[in-house]
N, C-alpha and C positions, 0 to 999 in steps of 0.2 A: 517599729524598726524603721521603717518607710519615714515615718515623719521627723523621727531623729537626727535620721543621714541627711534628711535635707536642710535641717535645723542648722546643724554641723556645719554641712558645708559654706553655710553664709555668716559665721561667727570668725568673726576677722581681728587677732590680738591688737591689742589698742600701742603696742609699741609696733605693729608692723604698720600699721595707719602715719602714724609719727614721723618714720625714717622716709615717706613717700616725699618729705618736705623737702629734701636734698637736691634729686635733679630737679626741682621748682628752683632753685637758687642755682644748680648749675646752667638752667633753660637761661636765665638772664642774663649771667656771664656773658654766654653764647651769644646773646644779642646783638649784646655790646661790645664784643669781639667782631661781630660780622660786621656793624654798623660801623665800627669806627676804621677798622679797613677799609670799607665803600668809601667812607667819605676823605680816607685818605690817601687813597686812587682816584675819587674824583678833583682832588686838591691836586695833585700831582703832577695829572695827567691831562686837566682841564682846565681848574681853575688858573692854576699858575701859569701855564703860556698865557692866557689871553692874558694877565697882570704884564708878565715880560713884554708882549707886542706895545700896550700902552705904556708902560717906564720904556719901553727903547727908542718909542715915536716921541715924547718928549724930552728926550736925553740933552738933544743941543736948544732946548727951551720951544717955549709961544709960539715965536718968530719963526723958527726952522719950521716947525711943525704946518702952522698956516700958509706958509711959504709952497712948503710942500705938495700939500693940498689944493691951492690954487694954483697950482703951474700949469700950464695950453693942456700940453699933455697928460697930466693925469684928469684935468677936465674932459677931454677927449675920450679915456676911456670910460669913466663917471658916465657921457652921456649915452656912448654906445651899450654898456651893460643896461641902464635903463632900457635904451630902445630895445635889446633883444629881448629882455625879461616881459614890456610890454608887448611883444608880437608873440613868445613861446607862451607866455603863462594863460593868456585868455583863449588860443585854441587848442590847450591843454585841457580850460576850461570846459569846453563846446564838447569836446570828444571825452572829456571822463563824467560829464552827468549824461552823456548821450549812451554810451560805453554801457555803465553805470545801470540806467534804465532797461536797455535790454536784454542785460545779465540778468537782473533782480523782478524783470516784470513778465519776460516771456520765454519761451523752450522752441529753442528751433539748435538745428543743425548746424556743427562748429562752435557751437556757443563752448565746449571746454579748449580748443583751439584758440577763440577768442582770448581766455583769459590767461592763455600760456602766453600767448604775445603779449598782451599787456605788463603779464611780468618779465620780458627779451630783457629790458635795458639792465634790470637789477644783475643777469649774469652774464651780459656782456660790458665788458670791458670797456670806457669809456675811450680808451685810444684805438680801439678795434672799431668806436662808429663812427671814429674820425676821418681811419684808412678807409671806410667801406666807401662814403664820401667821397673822398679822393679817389679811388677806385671808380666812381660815377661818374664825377664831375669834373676832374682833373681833365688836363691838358690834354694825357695820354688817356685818359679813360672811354670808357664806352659810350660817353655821350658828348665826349672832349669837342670832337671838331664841331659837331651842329652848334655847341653853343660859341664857339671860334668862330664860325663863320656870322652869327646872328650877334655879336659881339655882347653874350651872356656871361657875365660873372657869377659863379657859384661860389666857389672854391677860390679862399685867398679875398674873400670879400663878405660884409656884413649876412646876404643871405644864408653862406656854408653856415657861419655862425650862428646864427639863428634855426637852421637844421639839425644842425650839431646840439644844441641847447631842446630845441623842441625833444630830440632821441632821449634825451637824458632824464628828461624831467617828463617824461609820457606817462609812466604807473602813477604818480603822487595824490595825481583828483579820482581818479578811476577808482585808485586803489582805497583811500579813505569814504566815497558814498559806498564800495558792495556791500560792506556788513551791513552800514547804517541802515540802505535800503531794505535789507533783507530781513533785519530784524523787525523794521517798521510793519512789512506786511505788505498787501495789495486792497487792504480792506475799506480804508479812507477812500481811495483812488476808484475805487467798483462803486460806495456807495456815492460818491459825486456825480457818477456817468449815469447811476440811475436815476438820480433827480434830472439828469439835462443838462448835466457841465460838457461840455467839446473838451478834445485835448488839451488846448494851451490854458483854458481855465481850471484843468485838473492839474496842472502841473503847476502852476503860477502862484494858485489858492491853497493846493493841499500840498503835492508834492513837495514844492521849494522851501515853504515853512518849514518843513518837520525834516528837509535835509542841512539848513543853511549850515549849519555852527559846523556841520562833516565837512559844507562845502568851503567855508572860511579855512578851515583847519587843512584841507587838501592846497589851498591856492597859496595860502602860506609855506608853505614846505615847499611848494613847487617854485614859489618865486625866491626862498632862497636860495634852492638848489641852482635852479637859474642864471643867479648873479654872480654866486660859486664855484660854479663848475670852470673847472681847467681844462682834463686830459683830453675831451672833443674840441673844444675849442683852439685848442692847443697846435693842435691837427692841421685843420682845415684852416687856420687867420693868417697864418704867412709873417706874422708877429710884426705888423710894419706898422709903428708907431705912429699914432695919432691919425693911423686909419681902423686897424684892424684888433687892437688892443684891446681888450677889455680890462678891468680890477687886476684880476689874479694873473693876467698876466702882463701887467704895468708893474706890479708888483715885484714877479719872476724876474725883470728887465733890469730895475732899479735895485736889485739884491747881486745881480750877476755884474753891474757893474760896481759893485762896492758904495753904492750910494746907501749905507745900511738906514740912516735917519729917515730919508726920502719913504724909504721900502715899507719902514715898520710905520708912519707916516700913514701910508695909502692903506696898509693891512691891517691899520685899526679901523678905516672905514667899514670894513669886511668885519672884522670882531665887532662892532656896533650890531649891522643887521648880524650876529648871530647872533647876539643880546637879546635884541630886539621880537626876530622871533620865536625865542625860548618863553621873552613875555607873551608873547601872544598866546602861543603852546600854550603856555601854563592858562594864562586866559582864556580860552577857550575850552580846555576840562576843565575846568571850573564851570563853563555855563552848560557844559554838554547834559550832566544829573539833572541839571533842572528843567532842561528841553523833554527829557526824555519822561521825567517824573509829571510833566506836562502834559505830553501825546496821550497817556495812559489815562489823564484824569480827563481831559477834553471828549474822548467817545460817549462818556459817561454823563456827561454832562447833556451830550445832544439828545442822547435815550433817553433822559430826562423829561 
């Protein structure tokens, strides 16, 4: 009886096997229903402005276009978002593999405080660390007259700007090495100090290798968040033209005065580096598998 019932139980009719084939053809449907919505949300909503920005900046031709482009003043802001993205992004740098290190390598006290600040900027408000600024450094502010009297510019001049941009762009490096560190281990980094390596050679020789392509991939994001960024900026530049101007808001300027050709012009610059760094993005997952499929097989190699 015992072996019967059990017999039974796993004898399964051959038309009930058959009809399982249905939701397999409805699963693909489905697919192809979700995929082709994604992709045409992201046509929608993505692809197609950046196509408008470029047909609108070529609208009056070549000539308008390059025109555009070389005039004093949008050279003026070209060179200052350069300069800011060049002073925010490399001590963004210094402070998120610094940051970085400490989270992933040792246990002390505040270390979960630490990484709450690290992520401040993501849930404040980029016109909230403009006023705080202004709040600071402003005329009225709390440290208004000392820098009045020692005839210090903050506020209303390149360095707010560049404070403003640093606030903004703070998580980007930090936040892309914690996993990678974390995942990598302490184990490289312990067996170098036991052969005799000092700090700077455990970090230079083991460390930097096996983080680069996280740390490409954070510097990336952070310089274009950098060059992008408005609503701080916004804030604290006093919007004075071929001083204090950056891109997005040479941009803002040339749209509010109806110069629409000009506008879309300067904001394909900005559509470029986003182009630009999606390629990289994409470039860099792409070498991230093979870094990683790397580290794995290199220990193996030395135990060898």
């Amino acid at each position: 009886m015992e072996a019967s019932t059990i017999t039974a139980s796993y004898d399964v009719p051959v038309g009930r096997i058959s009809r399982k084939r249905g939701p397999q053809r409805g699963g693909r449907w489905g697919r192809f229903v979700l995929i082709t919505t994604a992709l045409a949300f992201l046509g929608a909503f993505l692809v197609l402005p950046l196509l408008v920005v470029f047909v609108q900046a070529f609208a009056k031709g070549a000539s308008a276009y390059l025109g555009a482009i070389s005039d004093p003043m949008a050279w003026a802001a070209v060179k200052l978002t350069l300069m800011v993205a060049a002073i925010a992004v490399p001590m963004n740098l210094i402070f998120g593999v610094v940051a970085a290190w400490a989270i992933t390598k040792f246990q002390f006290r505040g270390k979960s405080a630490l990484i709450t600040l690290i992520d401040l900027p993501f849930a404040v408000s980029p016109v909230i660390a403009g006023l705080t600024y202004i709040l600071l450094f402003g005329a009225h502010g709390w440290f208004g007259s000392y820098l009045q009297a020692h005839d210090i510019r903050i506020v209303f001049a390149a360095p707010g700007i560049v404070l403003a941009t640093i606030f903004v762009t703070f998580p980007f490096v930090a936040r892309e090495l914690i996993p990678v560190m974390q995942a990598q281990g302490k184990d490289d980094e312990e067996t170098a100090l036991s052969l005799g390596a000092n700090g700077w050679q455990v970090f230079w020789h083991v460390t930097l290798p096996n983080i680069r392509w996280g740390l490409l991939y954070g510097v990336l994001l952070c310089n274009a968040r950098a060059m992008g960024e408005f609503g701080a900026v916004s804030v604290v530049s006093g919007h004075i033209r071929g001083l204090t101007n950056t891109l997005p808001l040479h941009v803002e300027i040339l749209y509010n005065e109806y110069n629409y050709a000009a506008a879309f012009a300067v904001a394909s610059l900005l559509a470029l580096l986003a182009l630009l760094t999606l390629a990289g993005k994409s470039f860099l997952e792409w070498r991230q598998p093979e870094l990683r499929h790397g580290a794995h097989i290199a220990p193996a190699k030395r135990e060898k």
